[in-house]
N, C-alpha and C positions, 0 to 999 in steps of 0.2 A: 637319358632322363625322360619319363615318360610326357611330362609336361611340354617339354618341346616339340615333341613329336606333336601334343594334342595342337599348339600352336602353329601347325604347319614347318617348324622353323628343321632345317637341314643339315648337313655340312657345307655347303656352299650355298648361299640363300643370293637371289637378285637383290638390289637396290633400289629396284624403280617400277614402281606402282601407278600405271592410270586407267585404273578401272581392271586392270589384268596385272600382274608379275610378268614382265618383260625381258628380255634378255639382255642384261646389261656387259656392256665391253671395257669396261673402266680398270682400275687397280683392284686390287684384291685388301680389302679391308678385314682384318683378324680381331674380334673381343674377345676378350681373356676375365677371369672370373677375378676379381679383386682381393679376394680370400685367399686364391690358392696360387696365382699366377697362373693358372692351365689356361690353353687356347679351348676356347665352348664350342664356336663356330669361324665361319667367314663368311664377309658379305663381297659384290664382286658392285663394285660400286660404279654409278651415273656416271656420262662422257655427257660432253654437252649435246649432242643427239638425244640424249634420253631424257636428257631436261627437258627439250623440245617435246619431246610425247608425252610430258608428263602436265605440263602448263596449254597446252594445247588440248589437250583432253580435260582440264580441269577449268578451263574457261566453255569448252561445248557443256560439261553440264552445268555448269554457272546458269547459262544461258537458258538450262530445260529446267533446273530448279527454280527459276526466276519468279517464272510464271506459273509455278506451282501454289495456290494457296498456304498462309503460314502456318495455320493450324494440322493440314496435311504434312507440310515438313516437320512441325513437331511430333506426328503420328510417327516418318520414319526416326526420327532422332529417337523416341519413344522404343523402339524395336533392337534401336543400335544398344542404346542402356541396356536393355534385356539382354541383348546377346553378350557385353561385357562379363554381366551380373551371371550367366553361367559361365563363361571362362574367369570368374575371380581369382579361385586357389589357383591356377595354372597361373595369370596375369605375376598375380602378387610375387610366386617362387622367379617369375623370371627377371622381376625385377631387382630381387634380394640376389637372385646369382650373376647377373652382370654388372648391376652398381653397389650393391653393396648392401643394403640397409637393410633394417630390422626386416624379419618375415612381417611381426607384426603391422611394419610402418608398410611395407613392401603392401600387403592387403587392404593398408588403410589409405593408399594412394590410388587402388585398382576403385575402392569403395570411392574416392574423391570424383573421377568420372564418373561413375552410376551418378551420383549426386548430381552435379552440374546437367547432366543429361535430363534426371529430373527435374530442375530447375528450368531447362531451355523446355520443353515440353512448356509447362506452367505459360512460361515468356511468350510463347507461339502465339496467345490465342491475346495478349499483352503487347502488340509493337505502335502504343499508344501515339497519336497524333495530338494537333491542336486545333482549336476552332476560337476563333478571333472575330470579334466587330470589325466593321472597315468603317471609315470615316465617310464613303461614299454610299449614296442612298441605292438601294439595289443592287447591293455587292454584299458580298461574303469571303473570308478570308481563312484559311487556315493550312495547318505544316503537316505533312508526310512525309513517311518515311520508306524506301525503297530500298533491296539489295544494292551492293555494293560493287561485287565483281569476283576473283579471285584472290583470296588471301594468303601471304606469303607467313607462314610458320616456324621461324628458327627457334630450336629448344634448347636447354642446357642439359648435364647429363643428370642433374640431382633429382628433378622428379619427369623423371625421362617417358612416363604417360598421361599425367594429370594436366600437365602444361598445355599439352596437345587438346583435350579434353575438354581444358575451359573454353578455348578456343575453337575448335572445330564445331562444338553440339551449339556453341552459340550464332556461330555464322551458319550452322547449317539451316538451323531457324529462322534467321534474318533473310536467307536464301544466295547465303555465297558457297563455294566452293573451299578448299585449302590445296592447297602443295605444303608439304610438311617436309622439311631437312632436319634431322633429330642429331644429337651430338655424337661424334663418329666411336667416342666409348660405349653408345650402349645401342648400336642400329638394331640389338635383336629383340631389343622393347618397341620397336615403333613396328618392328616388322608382326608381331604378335598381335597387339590390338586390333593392327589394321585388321589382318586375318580372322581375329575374332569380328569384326564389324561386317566385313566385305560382302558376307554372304547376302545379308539386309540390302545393302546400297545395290550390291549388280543387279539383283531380283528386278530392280526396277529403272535398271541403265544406266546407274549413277553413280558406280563405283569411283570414278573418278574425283569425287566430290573427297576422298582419302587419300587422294595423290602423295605419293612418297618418294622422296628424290635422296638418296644416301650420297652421298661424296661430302668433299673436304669444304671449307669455308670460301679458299682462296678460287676454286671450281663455284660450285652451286649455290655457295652461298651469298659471293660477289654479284652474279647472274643475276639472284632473286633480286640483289637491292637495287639493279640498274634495271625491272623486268617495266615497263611500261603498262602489259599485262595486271599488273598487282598493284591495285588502289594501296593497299594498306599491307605493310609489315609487319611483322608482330615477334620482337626479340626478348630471348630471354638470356641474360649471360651477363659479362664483365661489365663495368662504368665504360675502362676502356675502349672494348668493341663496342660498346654505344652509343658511345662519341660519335663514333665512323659511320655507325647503320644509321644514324639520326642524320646526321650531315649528309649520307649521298641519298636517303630515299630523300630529304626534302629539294634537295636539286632538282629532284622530277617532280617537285610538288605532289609529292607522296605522303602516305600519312604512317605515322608508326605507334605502335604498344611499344615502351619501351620500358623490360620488368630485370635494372638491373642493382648495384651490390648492396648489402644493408650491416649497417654495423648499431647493431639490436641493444637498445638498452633496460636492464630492470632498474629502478628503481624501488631500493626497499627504505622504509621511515622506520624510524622509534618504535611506532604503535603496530606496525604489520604483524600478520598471521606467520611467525619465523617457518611454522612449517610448513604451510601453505608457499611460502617464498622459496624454499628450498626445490621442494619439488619440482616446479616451475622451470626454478635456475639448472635441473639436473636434467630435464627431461630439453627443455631451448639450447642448451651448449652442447649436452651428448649426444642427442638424438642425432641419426643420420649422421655420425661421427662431425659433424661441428656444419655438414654440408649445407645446410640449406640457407639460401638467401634471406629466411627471418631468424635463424639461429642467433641465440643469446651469446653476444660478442662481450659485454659490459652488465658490470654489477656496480651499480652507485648504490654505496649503503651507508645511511646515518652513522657517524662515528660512535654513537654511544651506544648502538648496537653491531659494531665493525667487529669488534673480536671473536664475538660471539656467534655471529651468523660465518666468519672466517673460518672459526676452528668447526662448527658442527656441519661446514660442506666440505672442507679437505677429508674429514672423517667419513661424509657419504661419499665421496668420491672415492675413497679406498674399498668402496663395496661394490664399484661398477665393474662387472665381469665383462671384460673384452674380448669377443672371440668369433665363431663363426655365425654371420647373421641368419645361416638355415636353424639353429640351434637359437629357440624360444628364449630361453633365460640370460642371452647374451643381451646388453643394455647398446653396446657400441661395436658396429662394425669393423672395416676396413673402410682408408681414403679409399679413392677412386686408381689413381696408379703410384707411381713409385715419386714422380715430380711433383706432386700433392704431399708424399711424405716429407720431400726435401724441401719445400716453398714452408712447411710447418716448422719444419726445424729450424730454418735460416730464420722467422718469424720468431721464432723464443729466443734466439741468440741475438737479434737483434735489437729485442726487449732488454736480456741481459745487462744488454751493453750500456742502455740507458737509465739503469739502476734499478730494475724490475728485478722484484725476489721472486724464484718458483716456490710457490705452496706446494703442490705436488706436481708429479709426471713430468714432464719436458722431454722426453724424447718416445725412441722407436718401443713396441711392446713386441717381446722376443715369444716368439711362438711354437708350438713344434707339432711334427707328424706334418700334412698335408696344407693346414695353415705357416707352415713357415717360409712359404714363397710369399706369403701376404702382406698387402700394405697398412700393417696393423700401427696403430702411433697409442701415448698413452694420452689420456686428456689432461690437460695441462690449465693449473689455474697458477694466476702471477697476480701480483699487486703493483701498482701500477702508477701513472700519472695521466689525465685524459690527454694531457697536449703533445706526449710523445709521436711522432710519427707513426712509428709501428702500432699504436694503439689507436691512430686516424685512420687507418689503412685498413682494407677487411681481409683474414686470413681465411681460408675457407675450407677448418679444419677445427676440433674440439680444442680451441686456447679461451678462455677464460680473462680478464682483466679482473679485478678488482678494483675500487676506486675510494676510499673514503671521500662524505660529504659531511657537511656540515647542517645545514637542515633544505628545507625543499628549494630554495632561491637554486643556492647552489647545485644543487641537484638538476633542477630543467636548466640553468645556466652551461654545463657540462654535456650534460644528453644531447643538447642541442650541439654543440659546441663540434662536430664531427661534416663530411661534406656528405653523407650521406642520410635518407629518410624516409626507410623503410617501415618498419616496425619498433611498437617501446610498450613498456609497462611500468604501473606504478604497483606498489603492494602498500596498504596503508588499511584503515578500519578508520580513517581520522575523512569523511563527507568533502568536507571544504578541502582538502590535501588531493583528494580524486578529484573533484570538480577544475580545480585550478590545472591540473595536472592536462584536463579536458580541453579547458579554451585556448582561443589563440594565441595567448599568450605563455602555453604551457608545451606541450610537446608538438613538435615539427615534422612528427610523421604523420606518414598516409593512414597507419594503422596507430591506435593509441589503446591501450587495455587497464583495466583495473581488476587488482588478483587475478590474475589470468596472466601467463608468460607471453613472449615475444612469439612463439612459434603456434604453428595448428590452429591458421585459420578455415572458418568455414566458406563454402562456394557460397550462402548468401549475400556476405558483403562484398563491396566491392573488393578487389585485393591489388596493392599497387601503393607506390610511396613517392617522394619530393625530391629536389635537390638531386645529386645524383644518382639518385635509384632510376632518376627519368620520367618521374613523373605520370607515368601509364595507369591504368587501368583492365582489371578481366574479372572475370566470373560475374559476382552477383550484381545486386542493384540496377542500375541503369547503364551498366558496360557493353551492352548489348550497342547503342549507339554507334560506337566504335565501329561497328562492320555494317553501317551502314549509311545511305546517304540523305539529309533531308531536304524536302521540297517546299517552297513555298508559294502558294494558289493564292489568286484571288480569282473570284466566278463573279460575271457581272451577269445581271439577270433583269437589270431593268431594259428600255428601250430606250436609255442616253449614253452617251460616253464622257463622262465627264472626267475631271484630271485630279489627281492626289494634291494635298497643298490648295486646291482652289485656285489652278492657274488656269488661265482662261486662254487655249491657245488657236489666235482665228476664228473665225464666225463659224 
């Protein structure tokens, strides 16, 4: 495929990136295309030597970026953007051939960097302080803010460049560095961008500042969380594993992003745009075959328009064409691999069991010709009860809940009523039902929407949720913070020394 090639990417590609492609001695890692089951490539993955050259190179240009003016660093972030923005179409096919999703979604994740990139530019010339009165006469007072150090980057496989993205152009701005460990399903998306960026960064000695360390969790990515090296973490993946990354980087008094599971609610009332709500619910639960951490997991809808809005999405759902995500007109991919397929299914059967009716799909979509090695599943919507287990739990694959409500009480009563709190929406035309829906006494996530689904946020706002999502923050707003550290001055300027509080200590 000519795309790979333009990507630098191989038959046997290194795993370890600092500031050069190194020769790595480690296991031989194989990704396979999700579609089809075929092997694409191999990566020849990190031994902890190569970690070492990789965190060690990525702390020297810590060090030379430091001292770099921030508006100069957003100059190269500025360049890095450009060079993504020419490799898009290549970025995007190679993200839809090793994980899966739509071309379309695949180009509009490659567009999700450019964005943030432009965004961190903006931020450079923005790494706003404070300036404070002091209580003491001939003093002045105020906070800065400095680089941080090297940041450690673990990513999940579902938006296996964007992640990297918010992350990297915003620390590079702030003046840190990254090591980035990408999920071992898709190392030929991390090995790509970089390659698209690299040429920017070494021009000016700082390749390293893209560090890329490929091996397994239990290897490199144990390392990163006990690295001394690395101020600050930055996890993307399960509740579970971020239980454990949160607990052992704070042993070191380390600091962590932690962006992990969401079980995504819409809410639809009486008065909602039904087709505005549909769309919504079809593009948050399908999209990316069910994968993304703000995918529409739950439908709370007013019962007295329950049947209604029931039968006119089993009916749109019998129009989602499942198939190969290089092929435009496909709405739903493949999972990720075959234990993805099996976690979905043991998921509906285990709804089954607790009296959950399938509306449609519930199982594997049979395939044929070259997609029938594929991990294709059909989306699957069930009606439901919120307090079942399986429906507290996040599946992370196109299953659907339904939920009848009674009116809004119950409705944010429910939404909330999950341990997770990522993303939610409400669909109503009814002012005071979105407002309520707003404050704090109405939805528990980090992200709350009005007609607008659970999914495709933009890099302006912040992005990140409560409760076990973990609480994190990245991209827009003021997450910049995060990768950095502040200071606080006071400058005395008179010709006394006098003491804070008016204590008077000795003559």
């Amino acid at each position: 495929m000519d795309f790979l090639k333009q990507l630098g990417i191989e038959e046997v590609n290194s795993g370890a990136y600092n500031g050069e492609w190194i020769e790595t001695t480690g296991e031989l890692l194989e990704t396979f295309n999700p579609s089809t089951g075929e092997l694409i490539a191999k990566v020849r993955q990190a031994t902890e030597a190569e970690y070492e050259s990789c965190v060690s190179a990525a702390e020297a240009a810590f060090f030379k970026l430091r001292q770099m003016p921030a508006p100069l660093r957003g100059e190269l972030v500025r360049k890095c953007g450009e060079a993504i923005r020419e490799h898009k179409d290549s970025l995007g096919r190679l993200i839809t051939l090793e994980m899966g999703k739509s071309l379309q979604e695949g180009w509009g994740e490659v567009q999700e960097v450019i964005d943030i990139a432009d965004f961190a530019v903006g931020q450079s010339r923005m790494l706003y302080g404070l300036s404070m009165h002091s209580e003491r006469p001939g003093h002045a007072m105020r906070e800065q803010w400095h680089p941080l150090g090297v940041v450690g980057v673990i990513t999940a496989f579902n938006f296996p460049m964007a992640v990297w993205g918010w992350n990297s152009m915003l620390a590079w701005v702030c003046g840190d560095s990254c090591v980035w460990k990408p999920a071992s399903a898709v190392p030929l998306c991390a090995i790509g961008i970089v390659n698209a960026v690299r040429p920017v960064l070494e021009a000016e000695g700082l390749g390293a500042l893209a560090a890329v360390c490929i091996g397994s969790g239990r290897s490199v990515g144990q390392k990163m969380l006990e690295e001394p090296r690395m101020p600050l973490i930055s996890f993307t993946g399960s509740t579970a594993v971020g239980r454990r990354v949160g607990s052992q980087v704070a042993e070191r008094f380390g600091s962590t992003i932690l962006e992990l599971g969401g079980n995504n609610a819409i809410v639809v009332l009486e008065d909602a745009d039904i087709d505005m709500a549909l769309h919504a619910t079809l593009f948050g639960a399908v999209g990316t075959a069910g994968q993304r951490c703000t995918s529409t997991r739950r439908i709370l809808v007013q019962e007295s328009v329950a049947e209604e809005f029931i039968d006119r999405l089993v009916r749109a759902y019998g129009d989602i064409k499942v198939g190969d995500p290089m092929d435009e007109s496909a709405l739903c991919g493949p999972l990720i691999d075959s234990s993805a397929v099996d976690q979905m299914l043991e998921a509906i059967e285990r709804a089954k069991q607790a009296g959950g009716e399938v509306l449609c799909g519930g199982g594997r979509q049979e395939m044929e010709g070259a997609l029938a090695g594929g991990n294709f599943v059909q989306p699957t919507v069930i009606r439901a009860e919120n307090h079942w287990q399986i429906v507290q739990d996040e599946t992370f694959a196109p299953v659907l809940y339904i939920i009848p409500v009674k009116d809004l009480e119950e409705a944010i009563q429910k939404h909330n009523d999950v341990p997770q709190g990522l993303s939610s929406a409400i669909f109503t035309m009814n002012m005071r039902s979105a407002e309520r829906f707003l404050t704090a006494t109405g939805s528990d996530c980090g992200i709350a929407n009005v007609n607008i689904g659970t999914s495709g946020a933009e890099i302006g706002g912040a992005f990140g949720g409560e409760k076990e999502t973990g609480g994190g923050r990245e991209s827009g707003s003021d997450s910049w913070k995060a990768y950095m550290r502040r200071q606080t001055n006071t400058i005395n300027y008179s010709d006394e020394l006098p003491l804070a509080q008016g204590i008077s200590f000795g003559s």
